[in-house]
C-alpha positions in Angstrom: -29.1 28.5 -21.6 -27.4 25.2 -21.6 -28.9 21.9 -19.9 -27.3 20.5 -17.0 -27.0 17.1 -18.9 -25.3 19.7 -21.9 -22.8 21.0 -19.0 -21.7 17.7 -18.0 -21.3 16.3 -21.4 -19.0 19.0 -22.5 -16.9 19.3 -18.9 -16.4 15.7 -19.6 -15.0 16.4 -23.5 -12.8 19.2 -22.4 -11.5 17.0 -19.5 -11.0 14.2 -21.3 -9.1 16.5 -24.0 -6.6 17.8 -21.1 -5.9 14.2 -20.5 -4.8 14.3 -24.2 -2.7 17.1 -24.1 -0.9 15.8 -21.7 0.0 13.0 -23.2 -1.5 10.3 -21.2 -1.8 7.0 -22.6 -5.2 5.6 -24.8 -6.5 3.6 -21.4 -6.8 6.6 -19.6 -8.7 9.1 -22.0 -11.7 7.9 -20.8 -15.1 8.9 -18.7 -13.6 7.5 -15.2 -10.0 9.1 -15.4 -12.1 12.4 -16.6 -14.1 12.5 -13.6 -11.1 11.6 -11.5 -9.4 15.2 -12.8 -12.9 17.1 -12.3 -12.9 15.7 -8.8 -9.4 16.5 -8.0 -10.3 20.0 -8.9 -13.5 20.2 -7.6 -14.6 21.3 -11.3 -18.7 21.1 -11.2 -20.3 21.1 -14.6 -20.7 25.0 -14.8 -17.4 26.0 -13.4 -14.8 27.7 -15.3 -11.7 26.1 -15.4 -9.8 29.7 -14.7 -11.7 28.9 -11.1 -10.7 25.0 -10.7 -9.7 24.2 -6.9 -7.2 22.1 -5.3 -8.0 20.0 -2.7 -6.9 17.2 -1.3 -9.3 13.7 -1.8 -9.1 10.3 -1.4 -10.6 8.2 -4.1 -14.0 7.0 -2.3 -14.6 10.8 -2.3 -13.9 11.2 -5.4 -16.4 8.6 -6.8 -19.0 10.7 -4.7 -18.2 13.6 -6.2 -18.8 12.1 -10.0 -22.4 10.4 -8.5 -23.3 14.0 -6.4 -22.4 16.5 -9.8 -22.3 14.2 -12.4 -24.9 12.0 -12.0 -22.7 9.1 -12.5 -22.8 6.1 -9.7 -20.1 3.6 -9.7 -20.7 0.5 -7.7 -17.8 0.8 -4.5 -15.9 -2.5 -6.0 -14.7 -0.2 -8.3 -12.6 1.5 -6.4 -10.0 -0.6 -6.8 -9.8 0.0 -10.8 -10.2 4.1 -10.2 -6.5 3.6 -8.2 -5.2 1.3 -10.4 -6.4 2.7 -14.4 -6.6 6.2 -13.2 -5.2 7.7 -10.6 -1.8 5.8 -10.6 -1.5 6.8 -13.6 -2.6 10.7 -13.5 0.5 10.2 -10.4 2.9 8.1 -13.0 2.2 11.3 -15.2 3.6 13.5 -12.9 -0.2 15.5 -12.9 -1.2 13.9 -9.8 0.3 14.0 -6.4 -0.2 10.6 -3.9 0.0 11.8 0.0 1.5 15.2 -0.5 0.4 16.5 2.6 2.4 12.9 4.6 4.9 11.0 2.0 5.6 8.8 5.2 1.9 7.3 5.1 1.8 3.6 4.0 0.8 3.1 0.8 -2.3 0.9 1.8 -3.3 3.6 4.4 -7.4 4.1 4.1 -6.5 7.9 4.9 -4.5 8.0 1.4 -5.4 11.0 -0.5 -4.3 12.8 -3.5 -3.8 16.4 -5.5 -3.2 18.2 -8.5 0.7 18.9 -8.7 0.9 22.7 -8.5 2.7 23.3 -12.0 0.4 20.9 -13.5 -2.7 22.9 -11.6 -1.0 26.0 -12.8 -1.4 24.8 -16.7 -4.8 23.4 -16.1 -6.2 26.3 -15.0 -5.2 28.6 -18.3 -7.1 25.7 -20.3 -9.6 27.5 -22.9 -7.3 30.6 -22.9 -4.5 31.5 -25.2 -1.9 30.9 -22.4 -2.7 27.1 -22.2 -0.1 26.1 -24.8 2.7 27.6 -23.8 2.5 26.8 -19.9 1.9 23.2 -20.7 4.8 23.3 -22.7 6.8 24.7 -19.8 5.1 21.8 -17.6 6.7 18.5 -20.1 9.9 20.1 -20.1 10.1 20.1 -16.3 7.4 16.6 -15.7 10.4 14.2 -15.3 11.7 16.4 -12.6 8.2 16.8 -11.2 8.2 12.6 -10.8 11.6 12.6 -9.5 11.1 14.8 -6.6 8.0 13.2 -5.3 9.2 9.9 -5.7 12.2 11.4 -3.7 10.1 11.9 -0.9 9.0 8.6 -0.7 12.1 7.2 -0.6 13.5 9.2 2.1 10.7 7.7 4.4 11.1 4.2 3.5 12.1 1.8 6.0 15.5 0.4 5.9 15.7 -3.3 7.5 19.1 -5.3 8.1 18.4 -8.9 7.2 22.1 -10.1 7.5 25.2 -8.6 8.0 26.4 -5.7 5.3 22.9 -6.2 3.9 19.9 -4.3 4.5 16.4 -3.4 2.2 14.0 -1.0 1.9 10.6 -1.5 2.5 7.5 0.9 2.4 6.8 3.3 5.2 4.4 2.9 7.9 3.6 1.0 11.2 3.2 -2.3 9.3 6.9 -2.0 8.0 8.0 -0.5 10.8 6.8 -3.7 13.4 8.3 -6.5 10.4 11.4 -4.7 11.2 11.2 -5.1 14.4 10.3 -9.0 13.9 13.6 -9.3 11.8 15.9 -7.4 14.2 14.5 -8.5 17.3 12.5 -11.0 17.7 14.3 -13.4 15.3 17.8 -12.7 17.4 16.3 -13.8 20.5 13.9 -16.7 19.7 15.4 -18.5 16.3 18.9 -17.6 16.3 20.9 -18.4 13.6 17.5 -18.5 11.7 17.9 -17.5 7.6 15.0 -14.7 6.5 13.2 -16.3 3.1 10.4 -13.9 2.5 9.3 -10.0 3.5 5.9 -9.5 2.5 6.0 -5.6 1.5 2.8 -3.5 1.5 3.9 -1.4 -1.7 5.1 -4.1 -3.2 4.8 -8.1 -3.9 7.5 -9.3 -1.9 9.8 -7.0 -0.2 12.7 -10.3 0.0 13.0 -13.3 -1.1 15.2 -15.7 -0.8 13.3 -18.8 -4.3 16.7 -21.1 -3.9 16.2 -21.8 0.0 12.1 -21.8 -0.7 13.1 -24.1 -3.5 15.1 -26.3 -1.4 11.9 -26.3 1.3 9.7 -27.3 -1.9 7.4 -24.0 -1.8 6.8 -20.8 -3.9 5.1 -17.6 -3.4 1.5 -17.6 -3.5 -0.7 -14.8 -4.3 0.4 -11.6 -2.7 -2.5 -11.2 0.4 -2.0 -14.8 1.3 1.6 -15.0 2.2 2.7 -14.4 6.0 4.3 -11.2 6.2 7.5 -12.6 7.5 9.1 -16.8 6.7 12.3 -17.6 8.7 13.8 -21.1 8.4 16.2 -22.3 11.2 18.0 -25.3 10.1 19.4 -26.8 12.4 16.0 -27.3 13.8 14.0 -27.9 10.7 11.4 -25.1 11.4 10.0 -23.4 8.7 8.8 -19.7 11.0 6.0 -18.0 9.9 5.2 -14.7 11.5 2.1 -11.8 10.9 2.8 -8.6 11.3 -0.4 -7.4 13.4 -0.7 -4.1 13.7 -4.6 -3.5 12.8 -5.9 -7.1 11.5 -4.7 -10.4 10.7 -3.3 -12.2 13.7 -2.7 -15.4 13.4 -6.6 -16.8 14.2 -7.8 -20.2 13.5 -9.0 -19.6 10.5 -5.5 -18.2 9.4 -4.0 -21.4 11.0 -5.8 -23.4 8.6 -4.9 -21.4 5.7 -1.2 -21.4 6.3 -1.1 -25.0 7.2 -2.7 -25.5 3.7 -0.5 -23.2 2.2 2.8 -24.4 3.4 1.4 -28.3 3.1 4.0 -29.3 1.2 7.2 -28.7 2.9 8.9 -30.9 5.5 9.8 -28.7 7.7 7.9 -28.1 11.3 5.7 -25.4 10.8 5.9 -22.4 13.6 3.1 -20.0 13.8 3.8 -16.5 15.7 1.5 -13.0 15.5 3.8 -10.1 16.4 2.5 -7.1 18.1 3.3 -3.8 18.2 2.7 -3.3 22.2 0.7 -4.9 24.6 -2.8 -3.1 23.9 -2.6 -4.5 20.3 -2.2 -7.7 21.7 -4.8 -7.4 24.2 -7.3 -6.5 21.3 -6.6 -9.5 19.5 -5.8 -11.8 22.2 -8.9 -13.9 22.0 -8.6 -14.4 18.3 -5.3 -16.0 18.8 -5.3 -19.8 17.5 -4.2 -22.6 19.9 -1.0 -24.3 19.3 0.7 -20.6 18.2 3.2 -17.9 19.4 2.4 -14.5 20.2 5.2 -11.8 20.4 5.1 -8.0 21.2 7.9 -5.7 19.9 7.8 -3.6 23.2 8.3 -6.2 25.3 11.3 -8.1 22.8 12.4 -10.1 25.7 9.4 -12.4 26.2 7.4 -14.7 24.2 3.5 -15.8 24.8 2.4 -19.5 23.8 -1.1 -20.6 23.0 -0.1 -24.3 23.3 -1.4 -26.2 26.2 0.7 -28.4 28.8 4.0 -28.1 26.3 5.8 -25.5 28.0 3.9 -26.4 31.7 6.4 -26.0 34.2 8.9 -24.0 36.8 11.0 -21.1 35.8 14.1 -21.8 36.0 
């Protein structure tokens, strides 16, 4: 009877050597993408492969999984390099599925979980057997289609923004997107007409828009992705370079954001404006206190209006 340490080692191989016959890259035939695939099929070390599972799972689960059966702990800073050396490319591959069960969730979305494609889950489980071959055959000469669909579904949900007239992008789905829309469309109408978009920050991707000859002319560049504001409007006629967060669960603009941004944007000569969108007023209310002095604060459900942190500069009757 063999070892468990025997099991594993050899559930490993034969995992690994699926990643093989499917042709995935030299990176990924490795120990991490191979417990990646065991997880995604919740394949223990003494399970056949003719009864492999489907489920869904995130990738924080599937690191559990590899410490619980396989006796393999990976530190959770790792995470990040499972998504990004594994699993996107297991998805790439067409093998691997990325929200199948919500194609509308954002792509940063903590609740993001993947599965085994059902025609590749179909080939995987006739591994070992004399039918293995030939399905996986059938499975490459269909993969492209495979990618194309799912990727089909993601597009379908992405969120179409108009930045000027006859001209609209696509951004990634989800509340985040959905509220920068709302920034660009509403908010800039009303408070900084005639203002010209520079920069969308885009969850899925670097930059959703950007406009390098007017940030050129403003004598700034895009930083690292993470510290960018998610939206920069310039109105010139006023000299205001705008830059707006997209606050939906984090990241209004605090004082410690202040500071960063100021430090960021230190070298244009523009007037800086600083404004945290909301989606409605309970977001706003959670963050309210975090809210840096000498900001704006805006709330897409209530377009019409506009808060300011700034002291005696707007003291006065309304007129």
């Amino acid at each position: 009877m063999k070892s468990l340490k025997q099991l594993i080692s050899e559930k490993i191989k034969e995992a690994i050597d699926i990643l093989l016959q499917f042709g995935m890259p030299n990176a990924q035939l490795n120990e991490r993408t191979a417990y990646c695939l065991l997880a995604l099929l919740n394949m223990t070390p003494e399970k056949k492969w003719e009864n492999a599972e489907n489920p869904l799972i995130g990738i924080t689960p599937m690191m559990d999984f590899t410490r619980i059966n396989y006796q393999k702990d990976y530190a959770p800073n790792t995470r990040e390099t499972f998504r990004r050396f594994s699993i996107h490319q297991l998805v790439q591959a067409g093998i691997v599925l990325y929200n199948p069960d919500d194609p509308s969730r954002p792509v940063n979305s903590p609740k993001a979980v993947y599965q085994i494609s059902p025609s590749a889950f179909t080939v995987i489980k006739k591994y070992d057997s004399e039918d293995f071959n030939c399905a996986l055959e059938d499975f490459q000469k269909n993969q492209k289609t495979l990618i194309e669909q799912y990727a089909h579904d993601r597009i379908i949900n992405m969120v179409s923004v108009n930045i000027k007239k006859g001209h609209t992008i696509q951004i990634s789905p989800g509340k985040h997107s959905e509220l920068i829309k709302q920034i660009i469309e509403e908010l800039a109408p009303r408070f900084l007409q005639n203002s010209i978009l520079v920069y969308v920050g885009d969850t899925g991707e670097k930059w959703g828009y950007y406009d390098q000859e007017i940030a050129g002319n403003l004598l700034f560049d895009v930083k690292e992705h993470g510290k960018m504001p998610d939206v920069i409007l310039y109105v010139k006629d006023k000299n205001w370079l705008v830059l707006v967060e997209s606050v939906t669960s984090h990241g209004p603009v605090d004082s410690k954001r202040y500071i960063e941004l100021n430090e960021l944007f230190s070298s244009v000569g523009a007037d800086l404006v600083y404004i945290s969108a909301f989606p409605d007023k309970s977001t706003f209310v959670r963050f309210a206190h975090d809210i840096a002095w000498e900001t704006e604060a805006w709330i897409a459900d209530n377009p019409s209006h506009m808060i300011h942190f700034n002291g005696d500069k707007f003291l006065g009757p309304h007129n």
